[in-house]
C-alpha positions as YAML, in Angstrom:
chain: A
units: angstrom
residues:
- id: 1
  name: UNK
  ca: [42.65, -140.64, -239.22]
- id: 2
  name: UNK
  ca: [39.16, -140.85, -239.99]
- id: 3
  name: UNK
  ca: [38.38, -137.33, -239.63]
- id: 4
  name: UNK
  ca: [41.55, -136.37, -241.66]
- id: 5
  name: UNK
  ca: [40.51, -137.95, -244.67]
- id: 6
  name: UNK
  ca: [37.12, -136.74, -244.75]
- id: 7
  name: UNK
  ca: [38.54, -133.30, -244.33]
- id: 8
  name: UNK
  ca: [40.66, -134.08, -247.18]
- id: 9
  name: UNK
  ca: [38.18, -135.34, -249.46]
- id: 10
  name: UNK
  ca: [35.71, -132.36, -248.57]
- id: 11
  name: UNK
  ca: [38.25, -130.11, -249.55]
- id: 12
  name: UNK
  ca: [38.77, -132.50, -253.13]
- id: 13
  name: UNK
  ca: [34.94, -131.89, -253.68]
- id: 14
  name: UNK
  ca: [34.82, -128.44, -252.45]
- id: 15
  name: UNK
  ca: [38.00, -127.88, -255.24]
- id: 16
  name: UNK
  ca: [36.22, -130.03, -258.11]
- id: 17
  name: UNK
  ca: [32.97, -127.78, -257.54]
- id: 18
  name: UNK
  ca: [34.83, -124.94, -258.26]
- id: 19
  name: UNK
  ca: [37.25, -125.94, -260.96]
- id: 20
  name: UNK
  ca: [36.69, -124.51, -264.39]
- id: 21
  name: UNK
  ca: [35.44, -120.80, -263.92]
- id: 22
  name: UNK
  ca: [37.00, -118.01, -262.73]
- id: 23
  name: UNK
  ca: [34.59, -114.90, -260.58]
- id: 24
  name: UNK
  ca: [35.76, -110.97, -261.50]
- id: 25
  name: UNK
  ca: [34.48, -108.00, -260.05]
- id: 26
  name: UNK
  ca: [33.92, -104.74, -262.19]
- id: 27
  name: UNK
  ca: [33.03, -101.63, -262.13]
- id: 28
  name: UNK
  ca: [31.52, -98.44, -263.83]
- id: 29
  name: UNK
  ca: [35.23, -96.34, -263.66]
- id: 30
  name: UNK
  ca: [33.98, -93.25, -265.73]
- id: 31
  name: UNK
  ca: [31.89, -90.91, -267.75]
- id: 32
  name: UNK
  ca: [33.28, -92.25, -271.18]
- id: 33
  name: UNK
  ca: [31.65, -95.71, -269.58]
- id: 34
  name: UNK
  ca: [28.06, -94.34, -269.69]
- id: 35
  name: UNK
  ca: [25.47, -93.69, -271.87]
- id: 36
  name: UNK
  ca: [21.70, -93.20, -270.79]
- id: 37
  name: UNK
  ca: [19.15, -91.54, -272.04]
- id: 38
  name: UNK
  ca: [15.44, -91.02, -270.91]
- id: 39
  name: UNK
  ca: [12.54, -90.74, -273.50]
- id: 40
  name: UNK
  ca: [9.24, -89.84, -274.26]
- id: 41
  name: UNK
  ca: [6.43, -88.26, -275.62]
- id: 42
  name: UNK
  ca: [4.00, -85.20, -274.61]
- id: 43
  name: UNK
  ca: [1.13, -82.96, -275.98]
- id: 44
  name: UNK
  ca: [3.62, -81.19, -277.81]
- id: 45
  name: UNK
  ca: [6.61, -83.37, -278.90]
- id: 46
  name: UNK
  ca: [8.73, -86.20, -277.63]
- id: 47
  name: UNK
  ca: [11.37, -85.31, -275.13]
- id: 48
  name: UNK
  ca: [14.78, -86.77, -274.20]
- id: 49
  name: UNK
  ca: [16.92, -86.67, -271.05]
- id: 50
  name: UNK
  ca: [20.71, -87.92, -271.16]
- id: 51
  name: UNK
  ca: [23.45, -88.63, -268.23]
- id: 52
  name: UNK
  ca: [26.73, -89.75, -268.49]
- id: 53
  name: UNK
  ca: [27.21, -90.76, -265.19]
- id: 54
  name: UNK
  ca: [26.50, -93.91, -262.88]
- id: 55
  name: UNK
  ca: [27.88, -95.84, -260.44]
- id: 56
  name: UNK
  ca: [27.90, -99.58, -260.29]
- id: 57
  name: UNK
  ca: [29.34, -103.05, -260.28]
- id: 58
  name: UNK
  ca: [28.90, -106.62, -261.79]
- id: 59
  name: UNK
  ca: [29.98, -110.19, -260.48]
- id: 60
  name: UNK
  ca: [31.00, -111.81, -263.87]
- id: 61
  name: UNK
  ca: [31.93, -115.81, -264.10]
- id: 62
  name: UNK
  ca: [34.03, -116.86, -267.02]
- id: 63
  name: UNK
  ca: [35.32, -120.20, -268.13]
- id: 64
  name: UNK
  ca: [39.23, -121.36, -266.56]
- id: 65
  name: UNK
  ca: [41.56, -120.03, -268.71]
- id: 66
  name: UNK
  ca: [39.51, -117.25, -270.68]
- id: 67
  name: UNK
  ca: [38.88, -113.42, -270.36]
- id: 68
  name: UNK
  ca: [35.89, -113.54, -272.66]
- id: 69
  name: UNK
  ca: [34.26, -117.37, -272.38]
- id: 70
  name: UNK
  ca: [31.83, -115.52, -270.22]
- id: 71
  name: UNK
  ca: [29.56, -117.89, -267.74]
- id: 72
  name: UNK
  ca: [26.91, -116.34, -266.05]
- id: 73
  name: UNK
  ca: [26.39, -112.90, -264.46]
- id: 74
  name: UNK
  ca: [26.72, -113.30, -260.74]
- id: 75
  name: UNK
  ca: [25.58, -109.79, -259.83]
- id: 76
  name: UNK
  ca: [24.89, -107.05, -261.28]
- id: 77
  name: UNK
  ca: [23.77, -103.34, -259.54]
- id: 78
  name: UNK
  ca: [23.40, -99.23, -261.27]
- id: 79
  name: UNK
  ca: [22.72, -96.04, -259.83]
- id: 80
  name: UNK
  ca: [22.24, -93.08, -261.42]
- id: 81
  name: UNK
  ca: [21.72, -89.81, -259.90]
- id: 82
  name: UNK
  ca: [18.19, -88.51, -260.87]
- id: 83
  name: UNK
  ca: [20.00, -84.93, -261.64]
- id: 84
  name: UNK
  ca: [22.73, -86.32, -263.46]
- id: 85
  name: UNK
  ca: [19.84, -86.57, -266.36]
- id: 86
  name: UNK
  ca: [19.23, -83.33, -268.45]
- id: 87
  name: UNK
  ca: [17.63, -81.92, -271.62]
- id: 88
  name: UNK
  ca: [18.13, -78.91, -272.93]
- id: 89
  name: UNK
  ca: [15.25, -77.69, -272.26]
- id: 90
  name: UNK
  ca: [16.10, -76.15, -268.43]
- id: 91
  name: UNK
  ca: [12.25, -76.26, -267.44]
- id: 92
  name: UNK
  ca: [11.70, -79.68, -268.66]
- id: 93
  name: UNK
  ca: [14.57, -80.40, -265.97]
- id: 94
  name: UNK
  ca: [13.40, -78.30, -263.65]
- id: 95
  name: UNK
  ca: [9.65, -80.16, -263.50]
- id: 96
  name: UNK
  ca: [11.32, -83.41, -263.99]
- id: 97
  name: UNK
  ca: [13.01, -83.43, -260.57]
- id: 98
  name: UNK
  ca: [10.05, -82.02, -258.88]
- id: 99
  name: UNK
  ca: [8.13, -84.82, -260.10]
- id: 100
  name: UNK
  ca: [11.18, -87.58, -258.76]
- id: 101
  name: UNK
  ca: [11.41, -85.53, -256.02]
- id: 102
  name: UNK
  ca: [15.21, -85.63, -256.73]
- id: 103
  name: UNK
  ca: [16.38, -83.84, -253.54]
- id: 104
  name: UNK
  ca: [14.19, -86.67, -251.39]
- id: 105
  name: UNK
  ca: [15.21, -89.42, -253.33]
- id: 106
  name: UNK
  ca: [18.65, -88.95, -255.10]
- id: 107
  name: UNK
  ca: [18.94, -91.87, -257.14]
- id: 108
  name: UNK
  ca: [17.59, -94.01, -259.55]
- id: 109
  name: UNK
  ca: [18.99, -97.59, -258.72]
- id: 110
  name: UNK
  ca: [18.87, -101.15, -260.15]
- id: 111
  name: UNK
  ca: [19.75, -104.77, -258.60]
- id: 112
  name: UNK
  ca: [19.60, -107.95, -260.46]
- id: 113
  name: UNK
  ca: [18.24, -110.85, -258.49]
- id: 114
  name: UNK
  ca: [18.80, -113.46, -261.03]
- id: 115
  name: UNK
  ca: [19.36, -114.40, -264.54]
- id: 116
  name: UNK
  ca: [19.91, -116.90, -267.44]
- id: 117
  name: UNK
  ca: [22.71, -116.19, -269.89]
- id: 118
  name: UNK
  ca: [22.44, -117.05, -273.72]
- id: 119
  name: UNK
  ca: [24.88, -116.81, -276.86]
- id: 120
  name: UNK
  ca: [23.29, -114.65, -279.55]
- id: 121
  name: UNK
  ca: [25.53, -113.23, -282.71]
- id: 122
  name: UNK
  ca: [28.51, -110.91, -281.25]
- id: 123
  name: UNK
  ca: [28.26, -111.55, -277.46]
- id: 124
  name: UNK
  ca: [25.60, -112.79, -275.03]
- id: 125
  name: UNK
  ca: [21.59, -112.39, -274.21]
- id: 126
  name: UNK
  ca: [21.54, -112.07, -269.83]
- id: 127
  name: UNK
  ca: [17.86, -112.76, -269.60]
- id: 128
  name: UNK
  ca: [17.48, -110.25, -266.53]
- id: 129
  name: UNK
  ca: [15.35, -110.08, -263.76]
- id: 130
  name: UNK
  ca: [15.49, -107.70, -261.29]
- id: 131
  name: UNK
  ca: [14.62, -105.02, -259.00]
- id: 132
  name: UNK
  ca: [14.36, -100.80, -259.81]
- id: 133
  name: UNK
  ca: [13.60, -98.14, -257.54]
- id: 134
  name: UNK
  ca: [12.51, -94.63, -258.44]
- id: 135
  name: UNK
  ca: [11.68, -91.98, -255.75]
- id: 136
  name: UNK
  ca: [11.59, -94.69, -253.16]
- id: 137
  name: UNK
  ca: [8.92, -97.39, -254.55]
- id: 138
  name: UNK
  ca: [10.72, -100.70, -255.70]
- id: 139
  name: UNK
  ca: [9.22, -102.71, -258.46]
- id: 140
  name: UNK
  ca: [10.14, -106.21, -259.90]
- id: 141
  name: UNK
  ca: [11.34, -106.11, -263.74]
- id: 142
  name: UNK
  ca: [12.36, -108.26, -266.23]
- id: 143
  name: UNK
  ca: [14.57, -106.93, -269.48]
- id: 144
  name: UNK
  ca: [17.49, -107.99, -271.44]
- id: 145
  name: UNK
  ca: [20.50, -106.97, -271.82]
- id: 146
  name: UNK
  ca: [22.87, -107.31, -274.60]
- id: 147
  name: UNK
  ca: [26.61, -108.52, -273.39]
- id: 148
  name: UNK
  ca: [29.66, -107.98, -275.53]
- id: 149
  name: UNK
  ca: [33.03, -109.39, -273.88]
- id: 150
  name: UNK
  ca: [35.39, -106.84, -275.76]
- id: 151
  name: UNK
  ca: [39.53, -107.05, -276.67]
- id: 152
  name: UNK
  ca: [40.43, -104.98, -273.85]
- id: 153
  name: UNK
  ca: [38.59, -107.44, -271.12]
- id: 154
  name: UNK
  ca: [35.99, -104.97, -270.73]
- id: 155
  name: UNK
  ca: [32.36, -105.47, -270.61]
- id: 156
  name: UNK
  ca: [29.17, -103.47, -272.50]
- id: 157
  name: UNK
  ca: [26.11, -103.87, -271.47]
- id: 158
  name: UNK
  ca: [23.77, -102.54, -273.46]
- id: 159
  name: UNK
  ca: [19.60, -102.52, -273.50]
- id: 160
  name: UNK
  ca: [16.27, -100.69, -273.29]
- id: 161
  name: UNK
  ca: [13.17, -100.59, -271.15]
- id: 162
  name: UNK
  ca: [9.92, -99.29, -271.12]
- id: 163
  name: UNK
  ca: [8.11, -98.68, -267.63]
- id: 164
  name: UNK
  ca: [4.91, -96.21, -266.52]
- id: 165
  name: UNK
  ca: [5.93, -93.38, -264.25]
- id: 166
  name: UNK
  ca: [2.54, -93.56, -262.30]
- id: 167
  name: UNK
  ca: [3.64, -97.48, -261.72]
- id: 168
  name: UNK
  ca: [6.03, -95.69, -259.45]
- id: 169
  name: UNK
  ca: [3.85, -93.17, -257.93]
- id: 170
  name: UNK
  ca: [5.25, -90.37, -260.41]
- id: 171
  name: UNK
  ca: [2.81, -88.01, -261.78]
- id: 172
  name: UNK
  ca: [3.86, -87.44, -265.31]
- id: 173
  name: UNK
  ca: [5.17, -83.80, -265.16]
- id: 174
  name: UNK
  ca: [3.14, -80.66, -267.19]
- id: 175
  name: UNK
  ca: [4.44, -76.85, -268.00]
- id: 176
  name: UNK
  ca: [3.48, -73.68, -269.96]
- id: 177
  name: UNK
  ca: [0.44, -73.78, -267.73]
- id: 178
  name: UNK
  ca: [-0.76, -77.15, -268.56]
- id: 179
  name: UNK
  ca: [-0.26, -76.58, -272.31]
- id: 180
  name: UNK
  ca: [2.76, -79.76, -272.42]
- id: 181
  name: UNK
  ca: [1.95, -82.92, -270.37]
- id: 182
  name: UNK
  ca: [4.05, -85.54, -270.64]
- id: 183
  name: UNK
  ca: [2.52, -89.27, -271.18]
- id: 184
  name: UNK
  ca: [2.76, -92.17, -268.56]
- id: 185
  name: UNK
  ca: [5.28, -94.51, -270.70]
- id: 186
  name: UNK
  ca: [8.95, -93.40, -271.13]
- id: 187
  name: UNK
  ca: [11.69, -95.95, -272.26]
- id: 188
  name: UNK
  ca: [15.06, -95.66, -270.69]
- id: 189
  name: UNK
  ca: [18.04, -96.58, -272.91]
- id: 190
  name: UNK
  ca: [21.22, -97.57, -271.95]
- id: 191
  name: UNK
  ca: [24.63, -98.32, -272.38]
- id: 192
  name: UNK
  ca: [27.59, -99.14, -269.90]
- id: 193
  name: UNK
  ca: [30.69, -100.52, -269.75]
- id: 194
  name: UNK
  ca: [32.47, -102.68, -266.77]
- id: 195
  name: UNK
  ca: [35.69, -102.92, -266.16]
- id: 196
  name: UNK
  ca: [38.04, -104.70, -263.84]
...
């Protein structure tokens, strides 16, 4: 008898613990859900690189009863094919993925490892720390990321970060025999949206 009601009231805690929010997984579905772009600046003039593709998912926690009291951010992971990003410039692409060494290492891929979520005017502030890895090296980051919970129960994440190519063992790329070299520092941009 004894054991039954301590199963009973484990299960009354285990239930209380988890009353009041409610755990959804999304994903990235398609193109018209992605919007990155890769910039910076050389000898010459700044360059961009855009992709409209990436993979991904996010674990997000909302409050019992609502599709846009958002929680926390559980989980959150992005992959993007290093060829996936182009200029127009066919040679700046074609030194690009020599320097990523995009048929070695494929991807460029993100994991969150934790965060703190904030109200700010329209949406939410995920404080985010996590980890990104570019032809194979893996580096801690922090950024944020702007969260809007829209109408349609989707979810846009949107933000921008600046990191040093050489911190990940890149040699900034040069062409027209050394005439354009690109600098260390290029910001990636970026824009996606989640959906159940």
């Amino acid at each position: 008898m004894k054991k039954y009601i301590k199963s009973l009231a484990l299960i009354a805690i285990l239930g209380f613990a988890n009353t009041g929010y409610t755990q959804s997984i999304y994903k990235i579905k398609d193109s018209k859900d992605v919007a990155m772009k890769l910039s910076g600046t050389s000898t010459l003039k700044k360059w961009d690189m855009e992709a409209k593709t990436a993979t991904g998912e996010a674990q997000f926690v909302f409050k019992t009863g609502s599709d846009n009291d958002l929680e926390s951010v559980q989980s959150l992971s992005l992959s993007l094919k290093v060829k996936d990003l182009q200029s127009d410039n066919k040679k700046l692409n074609k030194h690009a993925y020599k320097a990523l060494k995009a048929d070695e290492f494929k991807n460029i891929n993100y994991k969150l490892t934790s965060s703190t979520l904030s109200a700010e005017k329209g949406g939410y502030l995920l404080k985010a720390k996590g980890k990104l890895t570019i032809k194979g090296i893996t580096n801690d980051i922090v950024m944020d990321v702007h969260i809007v919970v829209n109408k349609n129960s989707t979810v846009t994440g949107k933000g921008s970060y600046k990191l040093n190519m050489t911190d990940y063992k890149v040699d900034p790329p040069t062409f027209l025999v050394g005439a354009m070299k690109t600098g260390d520092t290029v910001t990636l941009d970026f824009t996606v949206v989640y959906k159940k």
